[in-house]
N, C-alpha and C positions, 0 to 999 in steps of 0.2 A: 504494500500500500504506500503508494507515493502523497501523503499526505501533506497541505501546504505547496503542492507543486504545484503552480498555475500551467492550465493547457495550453499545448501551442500553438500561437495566433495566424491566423492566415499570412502572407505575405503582399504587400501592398501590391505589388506586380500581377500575383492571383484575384485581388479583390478590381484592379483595374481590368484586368482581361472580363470580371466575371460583370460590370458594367457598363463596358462597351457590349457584351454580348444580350444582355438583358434591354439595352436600349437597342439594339439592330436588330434584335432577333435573328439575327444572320450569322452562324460564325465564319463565314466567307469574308463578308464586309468587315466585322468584327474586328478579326485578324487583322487587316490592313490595317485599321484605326491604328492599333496597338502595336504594329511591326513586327507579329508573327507569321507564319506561316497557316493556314487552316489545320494544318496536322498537329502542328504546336499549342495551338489556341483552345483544340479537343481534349487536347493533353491535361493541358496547362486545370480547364475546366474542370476533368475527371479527378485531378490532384485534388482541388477543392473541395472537391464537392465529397468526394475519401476523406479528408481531413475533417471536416463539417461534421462528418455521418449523417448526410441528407442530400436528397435529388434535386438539384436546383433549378434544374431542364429535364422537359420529356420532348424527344426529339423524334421527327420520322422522315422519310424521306424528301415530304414536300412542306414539312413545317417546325420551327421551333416554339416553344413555349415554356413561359415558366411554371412553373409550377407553385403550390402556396408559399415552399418557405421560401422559393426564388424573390419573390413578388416579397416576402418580409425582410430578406437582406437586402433587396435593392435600396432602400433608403437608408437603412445604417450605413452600407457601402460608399454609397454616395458622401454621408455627411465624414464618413473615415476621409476619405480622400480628401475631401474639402481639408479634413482636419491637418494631413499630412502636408498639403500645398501651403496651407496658412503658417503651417512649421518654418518651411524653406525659407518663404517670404518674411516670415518675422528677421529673421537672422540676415537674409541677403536684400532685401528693397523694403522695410519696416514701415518705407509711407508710399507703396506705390501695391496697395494688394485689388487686384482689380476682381468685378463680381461678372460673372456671365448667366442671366436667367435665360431661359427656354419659356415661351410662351404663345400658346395656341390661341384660335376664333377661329369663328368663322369669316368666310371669302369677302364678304361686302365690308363688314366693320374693320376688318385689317386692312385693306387698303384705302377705306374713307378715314379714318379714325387712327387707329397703332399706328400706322407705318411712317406718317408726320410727327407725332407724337415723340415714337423709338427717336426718331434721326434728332429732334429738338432737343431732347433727353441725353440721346447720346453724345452730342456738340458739347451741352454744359458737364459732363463728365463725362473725360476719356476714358476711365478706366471702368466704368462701365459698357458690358456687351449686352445687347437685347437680339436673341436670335427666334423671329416668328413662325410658327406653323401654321398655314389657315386647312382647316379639314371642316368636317360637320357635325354636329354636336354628339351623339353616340362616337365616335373617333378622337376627337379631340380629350373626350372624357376617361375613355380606356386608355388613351397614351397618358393621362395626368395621371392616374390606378397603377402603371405599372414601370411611372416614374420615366417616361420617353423626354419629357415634360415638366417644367414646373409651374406652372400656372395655366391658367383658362382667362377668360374672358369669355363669359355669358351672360346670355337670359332664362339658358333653359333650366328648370325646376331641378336643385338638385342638394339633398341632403345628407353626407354622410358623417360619421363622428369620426369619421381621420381625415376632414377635410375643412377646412379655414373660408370663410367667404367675408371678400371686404366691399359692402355696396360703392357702385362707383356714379352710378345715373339712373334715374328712375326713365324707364320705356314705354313711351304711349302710345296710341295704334290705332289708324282709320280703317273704314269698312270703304272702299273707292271701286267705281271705276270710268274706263275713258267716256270725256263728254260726249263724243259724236256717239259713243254705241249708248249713252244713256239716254240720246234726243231718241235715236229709232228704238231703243230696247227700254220702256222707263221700268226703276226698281223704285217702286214709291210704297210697296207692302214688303211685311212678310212673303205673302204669298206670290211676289214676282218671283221669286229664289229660282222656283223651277223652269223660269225661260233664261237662267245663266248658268254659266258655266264657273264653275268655284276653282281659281286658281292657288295652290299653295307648292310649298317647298316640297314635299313627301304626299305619301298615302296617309301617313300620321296626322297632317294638317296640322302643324306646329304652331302657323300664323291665325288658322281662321279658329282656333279655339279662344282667342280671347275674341270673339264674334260669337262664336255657340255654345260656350259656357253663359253668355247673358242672353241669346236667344237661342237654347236648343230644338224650337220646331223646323227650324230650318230646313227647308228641302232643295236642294241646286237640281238642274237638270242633268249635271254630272259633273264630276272633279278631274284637272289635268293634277299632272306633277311638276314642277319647272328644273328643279334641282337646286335652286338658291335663289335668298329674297332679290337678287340685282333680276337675276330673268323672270321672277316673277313679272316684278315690276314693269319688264321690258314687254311682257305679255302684256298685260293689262295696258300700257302704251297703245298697242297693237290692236287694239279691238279685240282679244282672244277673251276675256271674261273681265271679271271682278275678284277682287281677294284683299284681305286684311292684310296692312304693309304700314313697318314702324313710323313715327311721323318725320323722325331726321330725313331718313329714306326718301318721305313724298316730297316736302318742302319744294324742291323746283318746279314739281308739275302741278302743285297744287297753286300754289304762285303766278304761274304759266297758264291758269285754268285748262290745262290738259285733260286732267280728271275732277270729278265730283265726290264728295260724300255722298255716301246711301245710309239709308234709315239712320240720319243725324239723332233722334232723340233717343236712338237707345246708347246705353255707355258701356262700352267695350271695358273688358277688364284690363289692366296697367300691369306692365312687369315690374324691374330692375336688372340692370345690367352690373354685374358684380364677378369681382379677380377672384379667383378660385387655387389655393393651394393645400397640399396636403400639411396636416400639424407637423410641426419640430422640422418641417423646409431648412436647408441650412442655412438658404438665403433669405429666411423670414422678414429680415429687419429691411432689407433693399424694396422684398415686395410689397412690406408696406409703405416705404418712401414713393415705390411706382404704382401705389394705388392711388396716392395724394398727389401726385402728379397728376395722374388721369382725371381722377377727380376737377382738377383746373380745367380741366380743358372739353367744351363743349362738344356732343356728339354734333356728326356730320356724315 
């Protein structure tokens, strides 16, 4: 019995290989990251994961994946390394430790909104990196789950107890569509729904449920998919239908009297749009400086 003998620690080289591979899910790509070879990087893994006494990957020929305790070392891993780089740096550049977040949205509010924001951000501190993913809300939220990621920007409804949310903007939302198809087509009831066509993001209707959670009788005469609020939008331009689209979003064309409101007295339900990170982030204290940031600065 080797009692008082602490076990022995992974090695920072193993915990890097095992975090490049959990963010790539590739050990192909993986490898390169980190300047091994794919046969090294298997290797290197299988050590680990021998050492651990746990499968940190279930692999097969056409996919990797982690597994639970994969998905629970990933963030201790992460904050190890952060911790090990902050070491170097204390000793060799003591006032020059720069922070790099990773941060997802979606397609339309990253480039109307983050992408001005990062570069303004990034201008008044060099030594901040801001690197963006735009995906779509079930995607963006599984890469934040298994740490691809460290923060979100959303709206979409989401509560877990290992996850931090800092409101950034409240989201408000018109029921529209284009005025020429409303002169030939008018939607002045409930009961026109059924001579339009219900434009949203998905089959899930993301957008038009704050519409049909305050009027669920609603009947369309049938729903498109667009695949994102910008081609919503672009449809509804178009003459193709009508759909619920945030109001930053409408502001030019409602402006433009392009489009109209439809059934103005009923009141659409209101989101927020809020930075999302997992608890004990190691960049906790940055993503709340970049929440207060954003917070400054108006949607568009």
């Amino acid at each position: 019995m080797n009692h008082g003998v602490p076990p022995q620690l992974p090695s920072v080289e193993s915990l890097r290989c095992f975090v490049a591979a959990a963010q790539q899910l590739n050990f192909r790509r993986a490898a390169g990251e980190v300047g091994l070879t794919p046969t090294a990087m298997s290797e290197r893994i299988r050590a680990l994961e021998t050492e651990l006494g746990v499968v940190l990957f279930t692999r097969t020929t056409r996919r990797v994946e982690l597994t639970l305790e994969g998905r629970a070392l990933l963030p201790a891993a992460e904050r190890a390394l952060a911790g090990v780089q902050a070491c170097v740096l204390a000793v060799t550049k003591p006032n020059d430790l720069a922070v790099h977040l990773r941060v997802g949205t979606r397609f339309e509010l990253g480039l109307s909104w983050l992408v001005p924001a990062v570069i303004e951000l990034e201008r008044a501190h060099p030594r901040l990196q801001i690197d963006l993913y735009f995906g779509s809300g079930p995607d963006i939220l599984e890469r934040l789950e298994r740490g691809a990621i460290d923060a979100v920007v959303t709206s979409a409804p989401v509560a877990r107890a290992s996850w931090q949310a800092e409101v950034l903007h409240p989201e408000s939302y018109t029921f529209v569509g284009a005025a020429k198809l409303i002169h030939r087509r008018p939607f002045a009831a409930p009961r026109d729904a059924r001579d339009h066509v219900l434009l949203d993001v998905d089959e899930t209707l993301p957008l038009a449920r704050y519409l049909l959670s305050a009027v669920p009788a609603l009947e369309f005469g049938r729903t498109r998919s667009c695949g994102a609020g910008a081609a919503v939008l672009e449809r509804v331009l178009a003459e193709d239908g009508v759909a619920v689209l945030p109001n930053y979003m409408l502001a030019p064309a409602l402006k433009a009297r392009r489009v109209v409101r439809l059934l103005p007295r009923v009141k659409l339900l209101s989101d927020s749009f809020r930075l999302v990170h997992r608890r004990g982030n190691q960049h906790t204290e940055a993503l709340a400086d970049f929440a207060t940031f954003l917070r400054s600065r108006p949607l568009r």
